[in-house]
C-alpha positions as a Markdown table, in Angstrom:
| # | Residue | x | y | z |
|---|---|---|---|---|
| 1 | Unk | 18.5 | 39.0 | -14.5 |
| 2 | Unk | 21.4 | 37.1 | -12.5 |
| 3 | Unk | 24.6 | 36.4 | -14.1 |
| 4 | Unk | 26.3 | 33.4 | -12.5 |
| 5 | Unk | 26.9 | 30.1 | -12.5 |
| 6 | Unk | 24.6 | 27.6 | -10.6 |
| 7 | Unk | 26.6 | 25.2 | -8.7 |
| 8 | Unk | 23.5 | 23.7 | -7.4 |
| 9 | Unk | 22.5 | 22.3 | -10.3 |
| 10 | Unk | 25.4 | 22.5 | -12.4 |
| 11 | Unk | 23.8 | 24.7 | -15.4 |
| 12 | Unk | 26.1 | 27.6 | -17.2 |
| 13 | Unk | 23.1 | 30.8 | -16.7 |
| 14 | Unk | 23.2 | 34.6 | -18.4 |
| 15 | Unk | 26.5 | 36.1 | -18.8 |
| 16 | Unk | 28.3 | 32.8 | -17.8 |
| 17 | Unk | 27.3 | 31.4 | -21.3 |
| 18 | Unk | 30.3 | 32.2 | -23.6 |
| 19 | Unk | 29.6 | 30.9 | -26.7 |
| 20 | Unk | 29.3 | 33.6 | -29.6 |
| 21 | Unk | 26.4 | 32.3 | -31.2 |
| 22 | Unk | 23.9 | 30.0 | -30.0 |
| 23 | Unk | 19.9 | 28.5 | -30.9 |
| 24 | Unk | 17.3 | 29.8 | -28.5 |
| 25 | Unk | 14.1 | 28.3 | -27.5 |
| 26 | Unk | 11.5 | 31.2 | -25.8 |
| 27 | Unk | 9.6 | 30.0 | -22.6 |
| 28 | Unk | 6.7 | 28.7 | -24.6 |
| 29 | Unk | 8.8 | 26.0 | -26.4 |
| 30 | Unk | 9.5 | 28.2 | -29.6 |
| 31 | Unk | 12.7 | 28.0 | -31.5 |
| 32 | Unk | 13.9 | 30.9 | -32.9 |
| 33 | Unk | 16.7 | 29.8 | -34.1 |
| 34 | Unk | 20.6 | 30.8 | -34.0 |
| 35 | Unk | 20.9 | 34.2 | -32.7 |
| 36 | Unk | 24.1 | 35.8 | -31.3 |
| 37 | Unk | 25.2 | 36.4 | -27.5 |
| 38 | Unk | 24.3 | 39.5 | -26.6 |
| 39 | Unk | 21.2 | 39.2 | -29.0 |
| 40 | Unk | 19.8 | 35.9 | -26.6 |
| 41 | Unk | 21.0 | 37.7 | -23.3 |
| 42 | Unk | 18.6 | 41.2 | -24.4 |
| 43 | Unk | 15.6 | 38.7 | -25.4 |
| 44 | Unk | 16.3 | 37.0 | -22.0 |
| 45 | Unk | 16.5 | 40.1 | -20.1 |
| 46 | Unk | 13.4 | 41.6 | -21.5 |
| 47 | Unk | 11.5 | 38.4 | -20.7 |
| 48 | Unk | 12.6 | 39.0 | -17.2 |
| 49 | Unk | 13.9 | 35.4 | -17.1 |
| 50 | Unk | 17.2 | 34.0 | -17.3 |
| 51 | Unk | 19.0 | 32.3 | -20.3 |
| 52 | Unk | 19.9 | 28.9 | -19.5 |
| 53 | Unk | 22.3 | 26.6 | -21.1 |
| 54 | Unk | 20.9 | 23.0 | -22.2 |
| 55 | Unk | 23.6 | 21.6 | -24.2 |
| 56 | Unk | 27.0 | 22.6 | -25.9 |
| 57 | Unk | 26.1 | 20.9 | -28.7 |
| 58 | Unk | 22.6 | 20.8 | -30.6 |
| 59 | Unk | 21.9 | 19.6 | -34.6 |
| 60 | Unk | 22.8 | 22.7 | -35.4 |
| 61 | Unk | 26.2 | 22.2 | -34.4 |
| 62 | Unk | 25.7 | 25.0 | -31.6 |
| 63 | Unk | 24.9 | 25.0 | -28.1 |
| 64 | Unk | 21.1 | 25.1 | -27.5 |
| 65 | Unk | 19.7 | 27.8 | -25.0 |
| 66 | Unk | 16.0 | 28.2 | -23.3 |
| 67 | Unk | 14.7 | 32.1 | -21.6 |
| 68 | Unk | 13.0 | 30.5 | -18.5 |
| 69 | Unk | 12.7 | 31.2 | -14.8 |
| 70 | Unk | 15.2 | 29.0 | -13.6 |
| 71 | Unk | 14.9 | 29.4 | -9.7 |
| 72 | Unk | 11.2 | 28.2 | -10.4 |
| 73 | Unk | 12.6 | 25.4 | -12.3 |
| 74 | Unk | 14.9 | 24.9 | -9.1 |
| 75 | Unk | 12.3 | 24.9 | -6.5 |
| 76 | Unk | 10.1 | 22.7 | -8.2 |
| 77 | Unk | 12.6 | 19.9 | -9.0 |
| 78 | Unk | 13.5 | 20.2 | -5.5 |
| 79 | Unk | 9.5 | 20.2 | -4.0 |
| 80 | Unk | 9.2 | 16.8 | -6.3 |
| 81 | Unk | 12.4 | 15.1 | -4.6 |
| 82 | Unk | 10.9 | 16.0 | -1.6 |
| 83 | Unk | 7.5 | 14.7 | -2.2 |
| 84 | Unk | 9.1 | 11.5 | -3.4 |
| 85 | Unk | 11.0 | 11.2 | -0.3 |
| 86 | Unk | 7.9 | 11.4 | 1.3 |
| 87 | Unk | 6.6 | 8.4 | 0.0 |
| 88 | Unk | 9.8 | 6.4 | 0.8 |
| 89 | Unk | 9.9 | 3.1 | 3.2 |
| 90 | Unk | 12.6 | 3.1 | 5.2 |
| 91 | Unk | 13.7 | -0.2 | 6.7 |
| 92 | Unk | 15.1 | -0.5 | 10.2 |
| 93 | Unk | 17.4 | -3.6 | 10.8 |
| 94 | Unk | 17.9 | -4.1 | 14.6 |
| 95 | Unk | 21.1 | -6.5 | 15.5 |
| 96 | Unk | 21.3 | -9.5 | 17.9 |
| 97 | Unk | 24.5 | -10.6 | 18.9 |
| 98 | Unk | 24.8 | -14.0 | 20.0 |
| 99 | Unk | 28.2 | -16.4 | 21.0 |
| 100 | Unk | 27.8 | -20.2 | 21.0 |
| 101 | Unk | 28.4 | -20.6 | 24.5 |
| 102 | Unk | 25.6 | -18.5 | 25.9 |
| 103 | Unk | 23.4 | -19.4 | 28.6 |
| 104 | Unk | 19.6 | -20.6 | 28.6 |
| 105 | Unk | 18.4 | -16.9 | 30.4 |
| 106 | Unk | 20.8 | -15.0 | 27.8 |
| 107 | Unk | 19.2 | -16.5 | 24.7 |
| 108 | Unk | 15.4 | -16.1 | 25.7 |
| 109 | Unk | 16.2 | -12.8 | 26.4 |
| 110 | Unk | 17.8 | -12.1 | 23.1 |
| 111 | Unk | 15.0 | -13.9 | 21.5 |
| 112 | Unk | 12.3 | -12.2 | 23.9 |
| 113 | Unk | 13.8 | -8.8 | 22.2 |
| 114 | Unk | 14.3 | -10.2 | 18.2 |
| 115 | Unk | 10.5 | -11.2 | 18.9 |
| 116 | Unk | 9.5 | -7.7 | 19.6 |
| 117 | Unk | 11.7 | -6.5 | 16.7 |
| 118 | Unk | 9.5 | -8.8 | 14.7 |
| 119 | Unk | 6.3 | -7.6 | 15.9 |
| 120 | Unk | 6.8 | -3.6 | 15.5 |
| 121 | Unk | 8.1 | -4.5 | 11.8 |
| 122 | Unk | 11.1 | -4.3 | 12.1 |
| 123 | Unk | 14.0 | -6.8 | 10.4 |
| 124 | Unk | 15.9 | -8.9 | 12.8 |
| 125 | Unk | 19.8 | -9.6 | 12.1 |
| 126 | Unk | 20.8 | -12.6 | 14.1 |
| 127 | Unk | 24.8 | -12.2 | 14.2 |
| 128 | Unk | 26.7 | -15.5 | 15.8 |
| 129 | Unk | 30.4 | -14.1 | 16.4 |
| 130 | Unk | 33.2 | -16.7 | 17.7 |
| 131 | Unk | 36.4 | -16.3 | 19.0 |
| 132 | Unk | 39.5 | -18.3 | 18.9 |
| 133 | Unk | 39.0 | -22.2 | 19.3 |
| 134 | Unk | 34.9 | -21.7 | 19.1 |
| 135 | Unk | 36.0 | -21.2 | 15.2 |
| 136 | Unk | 36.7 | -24.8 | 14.7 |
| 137 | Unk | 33.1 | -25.7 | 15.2 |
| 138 | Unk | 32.0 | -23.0 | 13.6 |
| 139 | Unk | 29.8 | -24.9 | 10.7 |
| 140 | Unk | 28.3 | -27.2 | 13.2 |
| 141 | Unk | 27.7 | -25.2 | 16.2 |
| 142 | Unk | 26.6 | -22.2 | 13.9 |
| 143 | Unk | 24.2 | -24.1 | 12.2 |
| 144 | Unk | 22.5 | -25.9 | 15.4 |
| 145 | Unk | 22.1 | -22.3 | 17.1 |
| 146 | Unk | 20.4 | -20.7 | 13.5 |
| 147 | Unk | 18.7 | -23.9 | 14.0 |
| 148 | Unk | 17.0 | -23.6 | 17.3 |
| 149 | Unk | 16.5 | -19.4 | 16.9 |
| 150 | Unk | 14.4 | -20.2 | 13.9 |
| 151 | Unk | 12.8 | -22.9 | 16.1 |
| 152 | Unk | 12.0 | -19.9 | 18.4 |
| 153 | Unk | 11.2 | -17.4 | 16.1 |
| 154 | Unk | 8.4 | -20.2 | 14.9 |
| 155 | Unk | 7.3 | -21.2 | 18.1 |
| 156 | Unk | 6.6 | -17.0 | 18.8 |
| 157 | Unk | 3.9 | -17.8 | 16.0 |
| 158 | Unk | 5.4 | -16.1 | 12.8 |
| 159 | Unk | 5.4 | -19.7 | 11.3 |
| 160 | Unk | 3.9 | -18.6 | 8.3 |
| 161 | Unk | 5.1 | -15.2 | 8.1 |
| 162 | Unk | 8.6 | -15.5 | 8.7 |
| 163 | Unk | 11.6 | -15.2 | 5.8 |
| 164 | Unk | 14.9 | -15.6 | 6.1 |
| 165 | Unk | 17.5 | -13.6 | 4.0 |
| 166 | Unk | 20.8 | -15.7 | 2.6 |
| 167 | Unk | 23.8 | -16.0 | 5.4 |
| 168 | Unk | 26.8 | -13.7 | 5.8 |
| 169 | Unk | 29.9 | -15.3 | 6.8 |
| 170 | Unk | 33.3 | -13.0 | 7.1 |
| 171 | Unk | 35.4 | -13.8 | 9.3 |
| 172 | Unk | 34.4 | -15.0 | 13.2 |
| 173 | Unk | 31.0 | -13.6 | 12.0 |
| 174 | Unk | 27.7 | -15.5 | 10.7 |
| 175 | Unk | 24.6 | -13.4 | 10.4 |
| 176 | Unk | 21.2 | -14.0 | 9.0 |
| 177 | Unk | 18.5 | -11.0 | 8.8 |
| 178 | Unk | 14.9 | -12.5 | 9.7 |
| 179 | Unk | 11.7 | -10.8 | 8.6 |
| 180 | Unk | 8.1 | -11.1 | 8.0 |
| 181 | Unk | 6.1 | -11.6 | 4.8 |
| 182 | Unk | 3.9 | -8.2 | 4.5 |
| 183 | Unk | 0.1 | -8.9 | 4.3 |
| 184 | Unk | -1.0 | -6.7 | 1.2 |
């Protein structure tokens, strides 16, 4: 039997409890009731588990204790997060930065890598940045470039696949993330 405090998860174990009397539940789910200290510590002890603390407060009015292993407890709560993690879909968002005033060879290959992007699955975040005067046609020249890269994007043959998110704008930046529709 360990007497500490778990700092991993934040629960008050063995001789760490301090309360003078408490209600135990055994291992199996049984209550016995409201028992005293070192009474719940002996029962724990000759369980071989530990004596954890649920609550500070139960209906009784006292704090509410369970004799359980709690390292098993531990390690399976942390093989489940695992496992869930597992199963998680991660989302990669790759960034193309563009300026209005770019040239023909420049934007194809931007749009030659946003259209491989695309293809492997991967979201697409078209960011149009502008710098001093450029920021006076910022509405116009901004829109005509989103314009023609969706064109593009189109022409690539994700016509029918591809979504666009809402537009960012902070600042000298505009951004829009493209993406395509999953086939399930």
């Amino acid at each position: 039997m360990k007497g500490k405090k778990d700092s991993a998860s934040g629960v008050i174990i063995n001789d760490h409890i301090r309360d003078r009397t408490m209600q135990v539940i055994t291992q199996d789910g049984e209550n016995i009731g409201i028992v005293s200290r070192d009474q719940a510590l002996r029962m724990a002890q000759e369980a071989g588990l530990d004596l954890v603390k649920l609550a500070d407060r139960g209906k009784e009015g006292v704090p509410v204790t369970k004799i359980m292993d709690h390292g098993k407890v531990l390690y399976e709560r942390k093989k489940k997060q695992v496992e869930a993690k597992k199963h998680q879909k991660t989302i990669q968002v790759k960034e193309v930065k563009i300026r209005p005033k770019i040239g023909e060879h420049d934007y194809n290959t931007k749009m030659k890598h946003a259209i491989q992007f695309l293809n492997a699955g991967k979201r697409v975040k078209i960011t149009l940045f502008f710098r001093g005067r450029e920021n006076i046609s910022k509405q116009e020249r901004g829109k005509e470039i989103f314009d023609r890269v969706t064109k593009t994007l189109e022409q690539a043959g994700f016509q029918n696949q591809l979504i666009q998110e809402k537009d960012a704008r902070e600042g000298q930046f505009w951004s829009r993330i493209y993406f395509l529709k999953s086939a399930k």
